[in-house]
C-alpha positions in Angstrom: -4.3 26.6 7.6 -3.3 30.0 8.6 -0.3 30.2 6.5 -2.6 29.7 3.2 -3.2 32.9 1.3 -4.5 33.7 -1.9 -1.5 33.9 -5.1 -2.2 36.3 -7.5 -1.5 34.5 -10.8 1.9 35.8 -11.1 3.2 34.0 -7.9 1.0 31.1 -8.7 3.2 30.8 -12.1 6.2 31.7 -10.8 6.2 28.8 -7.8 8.9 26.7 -8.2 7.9 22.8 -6.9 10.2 21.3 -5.1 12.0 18.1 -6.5 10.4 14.5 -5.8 12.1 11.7 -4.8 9.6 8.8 -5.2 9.4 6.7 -3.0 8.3 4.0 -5.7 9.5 4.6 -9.0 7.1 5.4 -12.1 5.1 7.7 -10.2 3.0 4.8 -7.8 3.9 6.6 -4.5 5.1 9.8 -3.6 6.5 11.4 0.0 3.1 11.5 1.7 1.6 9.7 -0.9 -1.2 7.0 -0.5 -1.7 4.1 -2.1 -5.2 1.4 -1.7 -3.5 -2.5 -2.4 -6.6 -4.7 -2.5 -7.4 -8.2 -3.8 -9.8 -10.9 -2.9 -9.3 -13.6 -0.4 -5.4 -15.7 -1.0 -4.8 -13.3 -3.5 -1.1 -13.0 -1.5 -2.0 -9.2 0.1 -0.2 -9.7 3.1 2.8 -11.1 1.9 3.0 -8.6 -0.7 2.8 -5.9 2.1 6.0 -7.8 3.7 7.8 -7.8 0.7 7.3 -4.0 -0.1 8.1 -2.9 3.6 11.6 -5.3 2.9 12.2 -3.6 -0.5 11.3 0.0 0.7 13.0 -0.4 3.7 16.4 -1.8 2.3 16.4 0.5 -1.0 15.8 -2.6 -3.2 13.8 -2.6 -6.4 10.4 -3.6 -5.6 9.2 -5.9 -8.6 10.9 -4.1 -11.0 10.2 -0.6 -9.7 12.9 1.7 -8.1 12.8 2.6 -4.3 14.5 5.0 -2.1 15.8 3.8 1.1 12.9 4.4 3.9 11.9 3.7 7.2 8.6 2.0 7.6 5.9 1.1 10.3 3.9 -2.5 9.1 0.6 -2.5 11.4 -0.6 -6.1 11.2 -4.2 -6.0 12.7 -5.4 -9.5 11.4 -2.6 -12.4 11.9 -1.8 -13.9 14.8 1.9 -12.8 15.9 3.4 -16.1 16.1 2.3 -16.9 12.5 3.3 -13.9 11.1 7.0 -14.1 12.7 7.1 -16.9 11.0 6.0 -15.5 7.6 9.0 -13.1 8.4 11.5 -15.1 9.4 10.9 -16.9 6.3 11.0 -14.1 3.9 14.0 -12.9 6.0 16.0 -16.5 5.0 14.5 -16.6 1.6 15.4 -13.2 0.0 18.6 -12.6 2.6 17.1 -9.4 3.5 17.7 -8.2 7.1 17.4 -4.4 7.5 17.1 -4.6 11.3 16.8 -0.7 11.9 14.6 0.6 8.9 11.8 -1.4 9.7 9.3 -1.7 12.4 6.5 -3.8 13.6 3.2 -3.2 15.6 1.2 -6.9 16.0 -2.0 -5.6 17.9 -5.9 -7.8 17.2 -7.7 -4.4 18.3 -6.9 -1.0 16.7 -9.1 1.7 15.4 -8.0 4.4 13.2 -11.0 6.4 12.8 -10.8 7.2 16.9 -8.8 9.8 18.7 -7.1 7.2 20.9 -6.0 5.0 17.6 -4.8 8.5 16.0 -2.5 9.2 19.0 -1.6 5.6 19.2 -0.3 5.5 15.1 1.0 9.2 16.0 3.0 8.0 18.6 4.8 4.4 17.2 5.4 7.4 14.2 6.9 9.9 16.3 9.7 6.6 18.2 10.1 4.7 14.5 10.3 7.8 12.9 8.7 5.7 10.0 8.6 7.4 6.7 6.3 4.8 5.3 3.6 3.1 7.2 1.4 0.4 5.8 -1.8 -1.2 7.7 -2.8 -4.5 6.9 -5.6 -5.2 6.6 -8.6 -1.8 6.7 -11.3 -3.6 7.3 -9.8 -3.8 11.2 -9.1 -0.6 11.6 -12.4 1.3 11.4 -15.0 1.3 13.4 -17.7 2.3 11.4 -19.3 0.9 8.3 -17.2 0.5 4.9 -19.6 1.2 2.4 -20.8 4.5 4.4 -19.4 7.7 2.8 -19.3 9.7 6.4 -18.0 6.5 8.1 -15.0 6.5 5.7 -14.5 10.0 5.7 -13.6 9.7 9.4 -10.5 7.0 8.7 -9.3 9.1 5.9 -9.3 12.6 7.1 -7.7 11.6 10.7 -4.7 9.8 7.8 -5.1 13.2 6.2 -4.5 14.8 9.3 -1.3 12.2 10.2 0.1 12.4 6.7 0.5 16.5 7.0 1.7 16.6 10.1 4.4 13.2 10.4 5.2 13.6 6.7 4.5 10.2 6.2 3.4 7.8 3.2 0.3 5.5 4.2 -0.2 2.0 2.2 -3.5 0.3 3.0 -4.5 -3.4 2.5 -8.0 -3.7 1.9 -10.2 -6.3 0.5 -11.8 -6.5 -2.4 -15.7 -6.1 -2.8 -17.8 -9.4 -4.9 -17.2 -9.5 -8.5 -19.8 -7.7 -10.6 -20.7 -10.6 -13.5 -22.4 -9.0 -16.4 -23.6 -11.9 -19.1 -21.4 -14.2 -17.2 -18.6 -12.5 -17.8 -16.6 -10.9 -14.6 -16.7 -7.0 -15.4 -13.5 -5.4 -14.4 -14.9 -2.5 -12.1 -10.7 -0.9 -11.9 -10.3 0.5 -8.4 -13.9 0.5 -7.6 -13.4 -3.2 -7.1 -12.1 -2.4 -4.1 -14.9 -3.4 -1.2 -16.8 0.0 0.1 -17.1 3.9 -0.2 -15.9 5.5 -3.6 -14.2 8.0 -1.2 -11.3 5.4 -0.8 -10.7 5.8 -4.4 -11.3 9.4 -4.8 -8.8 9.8 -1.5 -5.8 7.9 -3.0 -2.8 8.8 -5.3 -2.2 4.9 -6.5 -4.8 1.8 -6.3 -3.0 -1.9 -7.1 -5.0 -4.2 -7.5 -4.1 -8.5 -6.6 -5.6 -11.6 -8.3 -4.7 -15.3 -8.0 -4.4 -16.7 -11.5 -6.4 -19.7 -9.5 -7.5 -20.4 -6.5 -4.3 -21.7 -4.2 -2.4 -20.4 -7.0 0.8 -18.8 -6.3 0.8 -16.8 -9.5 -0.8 -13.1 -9.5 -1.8 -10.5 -11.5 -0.9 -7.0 -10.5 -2.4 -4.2 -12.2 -2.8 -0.7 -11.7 -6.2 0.5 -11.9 -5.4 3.9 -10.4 -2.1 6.2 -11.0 -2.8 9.9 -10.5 0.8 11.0 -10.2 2.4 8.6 -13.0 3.2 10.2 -16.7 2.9 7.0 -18.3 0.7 3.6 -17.6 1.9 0.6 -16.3 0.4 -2.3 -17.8 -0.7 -5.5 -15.3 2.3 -7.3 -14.3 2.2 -11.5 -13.5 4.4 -11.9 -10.2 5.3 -15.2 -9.1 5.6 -16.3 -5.1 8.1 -19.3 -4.1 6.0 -20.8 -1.4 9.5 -22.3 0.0 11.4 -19.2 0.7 8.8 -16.2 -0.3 10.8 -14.9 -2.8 8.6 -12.5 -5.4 9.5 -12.9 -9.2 8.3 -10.6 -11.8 7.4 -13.0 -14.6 6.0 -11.1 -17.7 4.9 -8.3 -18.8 2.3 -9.6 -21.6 4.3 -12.8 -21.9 7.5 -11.6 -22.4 9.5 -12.8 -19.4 12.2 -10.5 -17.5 14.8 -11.2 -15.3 14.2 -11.3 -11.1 15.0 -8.0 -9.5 18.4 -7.2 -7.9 
């Protein structure tokens, strides 16, 4: 904070930005950029989290959507780690994917970001990864205090803040999603307030995507982008398709036109 000064407005015009890669094409995330993925319960959350740290971390498209070739951290807070090697070694098979030295795992039932300790814990598995990406999975596990509490929430993301600056990370963060709101017995789309707790989490992000089972069990979701601060132009809801045999991810259609399966 020292280094900041005030620009007169001729410096402030003639600032050149530095170029972006994106990390995720289209403008969804950015070097330390953040992104919310939330969904309701089976809505696939967790197994779309392993298939963007595979896709990010072996410079493959990702749904359709360009990467660059990064190094990411998956924190998996909630699954058991015998059933989620398995969820791996699966997905591993299925999509022949194996990039052994890009991407890392922490498998930990207790963890709290909003505390010192868990700072310097994430700071550190940062610091020997030297992850470029790091996704948590799910949020609800990670903070200690109360979701729907503005202060509470402010405490998780500022001490990310605080990690992002000084790692130069990217953080993606699997939440939940809050109960519908029916209005006339309709379900109103609330966009990325949907997600469960404090506005703060939507004010704090750069890109929110949201998950829906076509059905309950289903194995078809919808995918839309509620929140894209950073993209030009706006990416209409996408249908993905999960094979439950080998976890392979198909983009379907895009307003029922149907495209072919990514590279």
């Amino acid at each position: 904070m020292d280094n900041i000064k005030p620009e007169s407005l001729t410096d402030f015009l003639a600032w050149k930005a530095p170029y972006i890669k994106y990390l995720i094409g289209n403008g969804i995330l950015i070097p330390q950029g953040k992104i919310i993925l939330f969904g309701p319960y089976k809505s696939w959350k967790s197994m779309t989290a392993i298939d963007l740290a595979f896709k990010l971390s072996s410079g493959k498209p990702w749904l359709g959507f360009p990467t660059t070739l990064s190094s990411v951290l998956i924190i998996q807070i909630e699954i058991p780690k015998a059933a989620y090697q398995e969820r791996v070694i699966k997905y591993t098979l299925g999509n022949h994917l194996n990039p052994a030295s890009n991407l890392h795992f922490i498998t930990t039932n207790y963890l709290k970001l909003d505390k010192g300790w868990g700072q310097q814990l994430l700071e550190s598995w940062i610091t020997t990864t030297q992850a470029n990406v790091v996704i948590v999975d799910p949020m609800f596990k990670v903070v200690s205090g109360r979701l729907t509490d503005e202060y509470d929430v402010r405490q998780f993301t500022d001490r990310l803040d605080e990690v992002i600056g000084k790692h130069k990370v990217s953080m993606v963060i699997i939440h939940h999603e809050g109960k519908d709101l029916i209005v006339e017995g309709e379900r109103y789309d609330r966009g990325a307030d949907a997600a469960f707790g404090s506005a703060v989490l939507g004010w704090w992000c750069d890109s929110s995507i949201e998950l829906r089972a076509k059905s309950e069990g289903s194995n078809i979701v919808t995918m839309s982008f509620p929140l894209l601060r950073l993209a030009t132009d706006e990416i209409k809801p996408i249908e993905v398709e999960i094979n439950r045999t080998n976890l392979v991810f198909t983009r379907r259609e895009i307003y029922g036109q149907t495209i072919p399966q990514d590279i």
